[in-house]
C-alpha positions, 0 to 999 in steps of 0.5 A: 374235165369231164365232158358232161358232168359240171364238177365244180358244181359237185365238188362241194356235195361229192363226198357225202354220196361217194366212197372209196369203194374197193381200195382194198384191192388197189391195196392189196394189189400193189402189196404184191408188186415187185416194189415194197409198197411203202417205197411206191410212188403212186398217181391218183389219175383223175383224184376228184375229192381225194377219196382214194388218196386219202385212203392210200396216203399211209401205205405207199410213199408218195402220192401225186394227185391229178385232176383238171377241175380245180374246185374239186383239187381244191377240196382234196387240198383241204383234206389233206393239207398237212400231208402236203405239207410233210411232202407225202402227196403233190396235187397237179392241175392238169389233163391226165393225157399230159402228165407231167413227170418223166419217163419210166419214173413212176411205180403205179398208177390208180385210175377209180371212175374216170376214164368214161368222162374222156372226150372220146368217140367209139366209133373211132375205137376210143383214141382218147383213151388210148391216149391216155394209156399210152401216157400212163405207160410212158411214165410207169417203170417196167413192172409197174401196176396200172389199176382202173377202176370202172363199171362194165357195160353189164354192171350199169344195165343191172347193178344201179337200182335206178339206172332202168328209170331214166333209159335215155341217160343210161343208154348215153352213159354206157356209149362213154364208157370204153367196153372191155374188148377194146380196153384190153386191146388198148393195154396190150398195144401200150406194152401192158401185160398180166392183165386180170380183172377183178369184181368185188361183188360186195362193194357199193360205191354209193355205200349206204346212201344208195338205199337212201329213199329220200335220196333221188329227190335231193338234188345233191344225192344225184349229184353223187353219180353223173349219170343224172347230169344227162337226164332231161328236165321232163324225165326227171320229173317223170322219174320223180313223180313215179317215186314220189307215188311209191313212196306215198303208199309205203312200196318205194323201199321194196322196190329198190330191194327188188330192183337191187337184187342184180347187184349181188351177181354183177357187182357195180364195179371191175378193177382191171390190173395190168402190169407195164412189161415194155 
């Protein structure tokens, strides 16, 4: 459950602003695992809608999804109801820090944009998420293949057209997402190994919509990234009224083209693979 974002409100407007941005890597990856890939049973850690799921329910052999929100499970049973039924996918609500399948059963887990929605206190050097770690150590097999999909502290400062407009939220945002140096330690600790990092440059989570200039007046494409959930009203409107002006004399998109360009160099996302050797 995250601790800012109210998902079972977004449940129903997630899909159109969000994709399954970079699966090809958490594809490509687990074809280079000891385990044929189509013989993998695979956890969508914190699944949502299912974006990923749905993308890599026909290469691997089994999917089990798990999400604490129930709107948003629901959603991803919707859109794969016959799959469920043919046993190819099992959803679960419940904690990601409290999985529910034994030891050393499981051949890879995929995490996509979750863990920073963990309660959790940095300053304490991030407990939760070792917690959670820690979890998916104990049910993947040896070499199984743990894959987190998360943006870096660089990658938010810089890679997110808007994020500059509403510093408060960024700042607040940043502090929840764990920072590399203490995630490696965390893996390492929780018997991970070979860890590598990976940034697909190209890859927008947002997809086209993030160029969408009639997208940050629409309630339901700021929905799409929870970072506006931690905007004040009076920011917001600020926000707005400074787009709105741009807009009005035709340089809104030329900003965000301006403002975009960062991007390319930073990337928004960074998938660390790690493989369980303990």
């Amino acid at each position: 459950m995250s601790t800012y974002e109210n998902y079972s409100k977004t449940s129903g407007v997630y899909n159109a602003t969000r994709s399954a941005a970079g699966v090809e890597i958490i594809h490509q990856t687990l074809e280079k695992s000891s385990t044929p890939i189509n013989e993998q049973i695979l956890i969508d850690a914190g699944c949502g809608t299912g974006l990923f799921s749905s993308k890599m329910l026909n290469y691997v052999k089994r999917i089990e999804a798990i999400d604490l929100n129930n709107e948003m499970l629901s959603r991803a049973k919707d859109k794969m109801a016959s799959e469920e039924k043919a046993g190819r996918i099992s959803f679960h609500n419940t904690s990601i820090d409290k999985l529910p399948f034994d030891n050393d059963c499981i051949d890879s887990i995929m995490v996509n944009q979750v863990l920073h929605h963990l309660p959790d206190n940095k300053d304490e050097l991030w407990p939760n998420h070792y917690k959670v770690i820690h979890e998916f150590s104990r049910v993947l097999k040896t070499n199984g293949i743990l894959i987190i999909n998360r943006s870096t502290h660089e990658q938010m400062e810089n890679s997110f057209w808007f994020y500059g407009l509403i510093p408060n939220a960024l700042k607040s945002v940043i502090e929840k997402h764990i920072d590399t140096e203490n995630l490696l330690k965390h893996l390492k600790k929780n018997g991970f190994g070979s860890i590598e990092e990976k940034v697909p440059s190209e890859v927008i989570m947002q997809g086209d919509e993030l160029f969408n200039v009639d997208g940050p007046f629409d309630p339901d494409w700021r929905r799409g990234d929870s970072i506006w959930s931690l905007v004040s009203e009076d920011e917001l409107n600020d926000v707005l009224e400074y787009l709105r002006g741009l807009k009005k004399s035709f340089k809104l998109k030329e900003y965000i083209q301006d403002k975009d360009k960062s991007r390319l160099k930073y990337g928004q996302i960074t998938f660390t693979i790690a493989k369980k050797e303990l």
